[in-house]
C-alpha positions as CSV (number, residue, x, y, z in Angstrom):
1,X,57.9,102.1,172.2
2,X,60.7,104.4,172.6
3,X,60.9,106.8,169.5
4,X,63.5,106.5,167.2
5,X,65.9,109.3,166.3
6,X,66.7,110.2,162.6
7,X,70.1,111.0,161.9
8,X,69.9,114.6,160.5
9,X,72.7,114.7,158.1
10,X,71.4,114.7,154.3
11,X,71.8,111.5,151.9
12,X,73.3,112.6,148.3
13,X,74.8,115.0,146.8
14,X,74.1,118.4,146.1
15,X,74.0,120.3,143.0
16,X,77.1,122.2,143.1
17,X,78.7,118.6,143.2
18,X,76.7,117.2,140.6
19,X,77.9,120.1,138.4
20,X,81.5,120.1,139.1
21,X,81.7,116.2,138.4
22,X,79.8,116.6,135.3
23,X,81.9,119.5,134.3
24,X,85.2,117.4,135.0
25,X,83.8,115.0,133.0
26,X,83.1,117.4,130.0
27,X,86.4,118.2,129.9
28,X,88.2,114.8,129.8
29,X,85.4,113.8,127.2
30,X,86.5,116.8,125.1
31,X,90.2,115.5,124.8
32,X,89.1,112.0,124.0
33,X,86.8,113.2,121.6
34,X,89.4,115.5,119.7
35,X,91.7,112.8,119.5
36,X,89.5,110.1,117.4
37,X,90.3,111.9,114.3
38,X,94.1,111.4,114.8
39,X,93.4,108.0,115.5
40,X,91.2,107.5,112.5
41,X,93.8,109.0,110.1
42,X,96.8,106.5,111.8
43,X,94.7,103.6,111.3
44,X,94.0,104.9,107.5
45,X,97.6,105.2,107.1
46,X,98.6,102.0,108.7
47,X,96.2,100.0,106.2
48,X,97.7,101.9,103.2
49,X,101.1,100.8,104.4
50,X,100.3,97.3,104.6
51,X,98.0,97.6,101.6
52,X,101.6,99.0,99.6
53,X,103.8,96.4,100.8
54,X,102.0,93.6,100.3
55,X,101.2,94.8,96.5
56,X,104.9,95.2,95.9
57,X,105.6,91.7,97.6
58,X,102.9,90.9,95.3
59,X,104.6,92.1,91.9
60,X,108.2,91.0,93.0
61,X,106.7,87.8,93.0
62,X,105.3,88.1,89.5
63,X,108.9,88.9,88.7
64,X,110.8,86.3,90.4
65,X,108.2,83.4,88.7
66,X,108.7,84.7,85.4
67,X,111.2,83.4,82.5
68,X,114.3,85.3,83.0
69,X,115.0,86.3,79.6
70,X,111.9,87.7,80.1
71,X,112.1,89.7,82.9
72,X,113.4,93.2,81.4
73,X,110.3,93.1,78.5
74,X,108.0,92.3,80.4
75,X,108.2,93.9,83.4
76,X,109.9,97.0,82.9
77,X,107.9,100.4,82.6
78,X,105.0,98.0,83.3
79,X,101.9,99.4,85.4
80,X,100.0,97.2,87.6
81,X,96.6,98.6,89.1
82,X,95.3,97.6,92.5
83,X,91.6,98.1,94.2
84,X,91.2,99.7,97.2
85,X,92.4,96.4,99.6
86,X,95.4,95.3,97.6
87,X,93.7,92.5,94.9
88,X,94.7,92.9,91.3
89,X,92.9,94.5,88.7
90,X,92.6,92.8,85.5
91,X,92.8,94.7,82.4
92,X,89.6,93.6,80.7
93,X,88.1,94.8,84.2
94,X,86.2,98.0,84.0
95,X,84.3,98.0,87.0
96,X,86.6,98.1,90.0
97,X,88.0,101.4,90.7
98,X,91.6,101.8,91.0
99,X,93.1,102.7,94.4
100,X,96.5,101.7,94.1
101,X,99.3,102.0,91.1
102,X,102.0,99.7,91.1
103,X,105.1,100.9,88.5
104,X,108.3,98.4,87.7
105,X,111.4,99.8,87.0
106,X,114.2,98.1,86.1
107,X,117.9,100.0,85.5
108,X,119.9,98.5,83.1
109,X,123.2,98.9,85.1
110,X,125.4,96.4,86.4
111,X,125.0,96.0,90.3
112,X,128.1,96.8,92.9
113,X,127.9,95.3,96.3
114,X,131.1,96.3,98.1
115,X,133.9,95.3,95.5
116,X,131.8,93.0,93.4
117,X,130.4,94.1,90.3
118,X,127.2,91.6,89.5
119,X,126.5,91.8,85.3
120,X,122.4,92.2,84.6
121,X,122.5,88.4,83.0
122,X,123.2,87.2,87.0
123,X,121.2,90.0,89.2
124,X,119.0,92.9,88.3
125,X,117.4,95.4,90.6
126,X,113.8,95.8,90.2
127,X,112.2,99.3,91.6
128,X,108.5,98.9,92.5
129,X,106.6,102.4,93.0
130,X,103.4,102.3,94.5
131,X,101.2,105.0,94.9
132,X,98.1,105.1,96.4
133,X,95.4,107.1,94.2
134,X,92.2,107.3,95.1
135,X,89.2,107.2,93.1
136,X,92.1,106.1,90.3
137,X,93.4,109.9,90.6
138,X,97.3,110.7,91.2
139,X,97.5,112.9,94.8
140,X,99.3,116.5,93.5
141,X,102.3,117.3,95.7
142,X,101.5,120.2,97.7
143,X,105.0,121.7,97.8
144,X,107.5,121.3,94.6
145,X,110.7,119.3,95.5
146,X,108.6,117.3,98.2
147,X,108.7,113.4,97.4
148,X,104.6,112.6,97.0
149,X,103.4,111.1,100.4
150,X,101.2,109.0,98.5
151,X,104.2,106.7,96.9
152,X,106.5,104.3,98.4
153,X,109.5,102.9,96.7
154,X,110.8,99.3,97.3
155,X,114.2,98.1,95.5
156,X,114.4,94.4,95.4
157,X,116.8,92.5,93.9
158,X,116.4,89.0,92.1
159,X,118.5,86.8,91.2
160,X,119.0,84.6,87.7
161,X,117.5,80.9,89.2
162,X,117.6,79.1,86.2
163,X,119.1,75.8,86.0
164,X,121.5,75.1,83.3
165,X,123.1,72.3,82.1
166,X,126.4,70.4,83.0
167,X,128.5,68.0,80.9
């Protein structure tokens, strides 16, 4: 048997290698890392957002449905309260904890678009202000003459739909 010859080169790496790579990885995993709070606060933003425009979708349709001769008493000034994805509080409900204030204003001025001037019995704008507070607490503005972060406005306007008679 002839004898065999080993090739002489080591298999591997060595630990200078091992090191660098791990310290390459370090440092990309240290970026990553640092950016999860960023992306935890968009997402938390996002949802609020959505969370906000689906409750004022939410009270313009309480609006529209309603008689309307009965629009301006019972809506304006009016406070609706919200949990913490959106759904309705109910008065009598003491339990759920407010995350979200809805407020309806309605101006009593006559609407212009353009050259037309529309009188309050044929369209009114309705002002929904909704401001997220959590734990049911209003968010202080940090700086005075800053809007609040924490409220979103959203002017609608509706239209008079009733039906009336013809001779």
């Amino acid at each position: 048997m002839k004898n065999k010859k080993f090739n002489s080169q080591p298999l591997g790496f060595t630990l200078a290698e091992v090191m660098i790579a791990m310290g390459i990885v370090a440092s990309v995993m240290v970026g990553l890392l640092g950016m999860i709070p960023l992306g935890v606060r968009t997402i938390r933003e996002a949802t609020n957002l959505t969370i906000s425009g689906r409750i004022a979708q939410e009270v313009i349709s309480n609006v529209q449905q309603a008689n309307w001769q009965d629009v301006v008493s019972g809506f304006n000034n009016k406070v609706f309260r919200f949990d913490n994805e959106g759904f309705f509080i109910r008065a009598a409900d003491t339990t759920s904890e407010q995350s979200f204030k809805a407020t309806v204003t309605i101006p009593p001025e006559n609407i212009l678009f353009g050259k037309v001037t529309y009188d309050t019995s044929t369209l009114k704008k309705i002002i929904v202000e909704v401001e997220f507070t959590p734990a049911g607490k209003s968010v202080p503005v940090k700086e005075a003459g800053k809007p609040n972060p924490n409220v979103l406005k959203y002017n609608f306007y509706v239209a008079n739909q009733n039906k009336t008679k013809t001779n």
